[in-house]
ZAPA-748443 format. One record per residue: residue in one letter; x, y, z of N, C-alpha, C in turn. Coordinates in steps of 0.02 Angstrom, whole numbers, plus 50000, padded with zeros to 5 digits. Last residue first. Layout:
AXYZXYZXYZ...
This chain:
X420236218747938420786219447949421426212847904X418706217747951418906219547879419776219747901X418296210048044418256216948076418556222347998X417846195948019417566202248005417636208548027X419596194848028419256194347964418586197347953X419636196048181419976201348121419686202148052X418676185948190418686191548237419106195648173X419296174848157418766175648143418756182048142X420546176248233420786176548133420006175848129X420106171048365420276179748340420556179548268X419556158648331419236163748359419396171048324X420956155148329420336151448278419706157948262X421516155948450421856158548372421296157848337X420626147648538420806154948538420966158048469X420776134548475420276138748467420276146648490X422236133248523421836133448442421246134148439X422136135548649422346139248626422256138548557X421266123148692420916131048700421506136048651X422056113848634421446114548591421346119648629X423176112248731423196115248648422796117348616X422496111948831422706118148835422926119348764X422246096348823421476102248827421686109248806X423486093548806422986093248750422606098548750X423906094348954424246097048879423926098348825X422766088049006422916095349022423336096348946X423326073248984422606076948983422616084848977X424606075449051424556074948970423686075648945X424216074649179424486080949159424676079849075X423256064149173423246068049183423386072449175X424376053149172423816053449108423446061449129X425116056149253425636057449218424926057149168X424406052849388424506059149360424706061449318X424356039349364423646042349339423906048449332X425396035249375425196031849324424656038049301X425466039149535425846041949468425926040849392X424626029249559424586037049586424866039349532X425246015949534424516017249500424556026049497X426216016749606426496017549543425756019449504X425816016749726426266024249704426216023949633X425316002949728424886009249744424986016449713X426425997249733426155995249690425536002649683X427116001149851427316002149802426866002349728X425995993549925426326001549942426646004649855X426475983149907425905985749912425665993849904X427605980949963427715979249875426815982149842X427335982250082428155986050059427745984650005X426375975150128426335979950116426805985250091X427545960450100426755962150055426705969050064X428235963850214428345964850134427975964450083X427415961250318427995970550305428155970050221X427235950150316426715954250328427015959550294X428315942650334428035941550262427565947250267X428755948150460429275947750403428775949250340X427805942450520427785949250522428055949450462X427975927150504427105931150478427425937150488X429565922450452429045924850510428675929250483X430835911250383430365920050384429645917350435X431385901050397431415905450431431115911250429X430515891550265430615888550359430625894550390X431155898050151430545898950183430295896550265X432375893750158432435898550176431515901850214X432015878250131432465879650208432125886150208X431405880850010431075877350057431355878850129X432535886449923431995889449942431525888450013X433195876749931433535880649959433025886349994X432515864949859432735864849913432955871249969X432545872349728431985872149763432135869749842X434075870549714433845876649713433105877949748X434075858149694434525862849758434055868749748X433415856349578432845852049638433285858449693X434095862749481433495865549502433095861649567X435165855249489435325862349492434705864449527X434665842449447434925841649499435115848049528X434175846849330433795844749369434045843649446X435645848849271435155854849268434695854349311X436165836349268436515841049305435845849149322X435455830949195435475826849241435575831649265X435715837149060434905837849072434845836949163X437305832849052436845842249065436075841349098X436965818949026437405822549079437215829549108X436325820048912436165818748955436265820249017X437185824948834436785828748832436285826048889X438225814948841438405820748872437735824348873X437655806548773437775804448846437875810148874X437725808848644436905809648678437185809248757X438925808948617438735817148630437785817648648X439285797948629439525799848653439065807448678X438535792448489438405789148566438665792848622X439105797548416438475802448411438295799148498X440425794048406440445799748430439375802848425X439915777948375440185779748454440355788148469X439695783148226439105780148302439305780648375X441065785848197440295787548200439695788548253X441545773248215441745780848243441095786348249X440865766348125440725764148218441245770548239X441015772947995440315774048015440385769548099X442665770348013442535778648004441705777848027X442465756447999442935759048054442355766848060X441995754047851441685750547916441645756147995X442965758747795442475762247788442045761647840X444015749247816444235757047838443135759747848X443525738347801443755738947848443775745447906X443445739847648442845738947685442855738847752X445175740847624444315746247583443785746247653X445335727747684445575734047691444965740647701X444695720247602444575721447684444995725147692X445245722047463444385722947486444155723947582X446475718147499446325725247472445645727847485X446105704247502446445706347555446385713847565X445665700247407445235700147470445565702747512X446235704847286445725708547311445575706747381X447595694547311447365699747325446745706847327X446695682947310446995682347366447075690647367X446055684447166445515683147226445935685047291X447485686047121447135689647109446505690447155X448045671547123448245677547180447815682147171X446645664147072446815663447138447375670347163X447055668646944446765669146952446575668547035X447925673546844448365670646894447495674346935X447615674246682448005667346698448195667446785X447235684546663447985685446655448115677946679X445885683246708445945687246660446735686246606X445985678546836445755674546796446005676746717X446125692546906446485687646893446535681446854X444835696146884445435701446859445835695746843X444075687346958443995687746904444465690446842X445005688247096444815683447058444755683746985X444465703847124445225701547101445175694947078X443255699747145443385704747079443935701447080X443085691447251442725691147194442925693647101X443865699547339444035692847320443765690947222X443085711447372443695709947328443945703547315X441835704647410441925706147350442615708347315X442725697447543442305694147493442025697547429X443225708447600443545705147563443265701247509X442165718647602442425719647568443025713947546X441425710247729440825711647635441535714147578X442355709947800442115703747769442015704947701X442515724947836442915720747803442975712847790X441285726947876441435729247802442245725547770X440935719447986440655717247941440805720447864X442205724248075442055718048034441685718047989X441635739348068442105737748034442185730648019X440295735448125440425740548027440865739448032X440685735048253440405727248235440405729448147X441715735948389441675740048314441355733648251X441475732148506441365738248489441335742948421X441975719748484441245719048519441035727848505X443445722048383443125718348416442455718148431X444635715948241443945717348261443975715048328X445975713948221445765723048223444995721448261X446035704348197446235704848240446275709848262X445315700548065445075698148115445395701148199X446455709447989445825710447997445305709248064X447415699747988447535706148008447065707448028X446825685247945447345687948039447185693348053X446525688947816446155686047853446165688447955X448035690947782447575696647772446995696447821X448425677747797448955684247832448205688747835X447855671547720447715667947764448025674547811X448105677447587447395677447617447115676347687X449465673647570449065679947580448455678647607X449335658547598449495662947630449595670047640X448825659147476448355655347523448665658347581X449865661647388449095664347383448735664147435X450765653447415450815662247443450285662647431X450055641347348450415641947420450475650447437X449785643147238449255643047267449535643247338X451145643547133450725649547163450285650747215X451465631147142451835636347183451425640647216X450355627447056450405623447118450835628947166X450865633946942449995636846981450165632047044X451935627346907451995635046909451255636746965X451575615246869452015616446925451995623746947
């Protein structure tokens, strides 16, 4: 009489636990069903056995399975959190790449108008503007090797000058 009682709340734990679970899952979180299956069904398994252990073998299955989808529920939950935050942060990285291409086509666009309005003189005057320039900088490229040419040459006449006259003294016996 005693195990006949029992099998009634048992069954209705299981059958409560079963609800909870099932009613947490949906199309977006497919690790958490499936961990809180895999986990009732091995808590079942264990608590069963536990239970068997003490003579109350069915609540024991009723409560691991219920404890086991829990466990396997949670764990399930935390790896489709997971996934939906790595899902999230490719979309965004997407988002940027989209936005960047869409930065750079305006931007070539902008170019394209602005080029429309310049005129052969326009472009003419500024080639020789940057021509010009380019020219000065060679000019002054070369004078600056130049007057450091000179620096040198004028060190070495003056060390050979000195060179010279400590000759000069030395045979003069001084």
């Amino acid at each position: 009489m005693h195990s006949a009682l029992f099998h009634r709340p048992a069954a209705s734990l299981i059958l409560a636990g079963t609800l909870l679970f099932s009613g947490c899952a949906t199309h977006d979180s497919p690790n958490t069903e499936r961990g809180a299956a895999t986990g009732a069904l091995m808590g079942a398994i264990i608590g069963g056995i536990i239970g068997h252990q003490s003579g109350e073998g069915l609540a024991g299955a009723a409560l691991g399975g219920v404890a086991g989808a829990a466990v396997g529920g949670s764990v399930g939950s935390a790896e489709d959190r997971r996934l939906r935050e790595a899902r999230h942060q490719r979309q965004l990285a997407e988002e940027r790449a989209a936005r960047a291409r869409a930065e750079e086509e305006a931007r070539r666009q902008r170019m394209v108008a602005q080029g429309r309005t310049v005129e052969d003189p326009e472009l003419l005057a500024a080639r020789q503007r940057a021509e010009a320039a380019e020219a000065e900088l060679v000019r002054l490229r070369k004078e600056e090797a130049d007057a450091l040419r000179k620096v040198r040459e004028l060190e070495e006449y003056r060390a050979r000058e000195a060179a010279a006259k400590a000759e000069i003294e030395r045979m003069r016996g001084n």
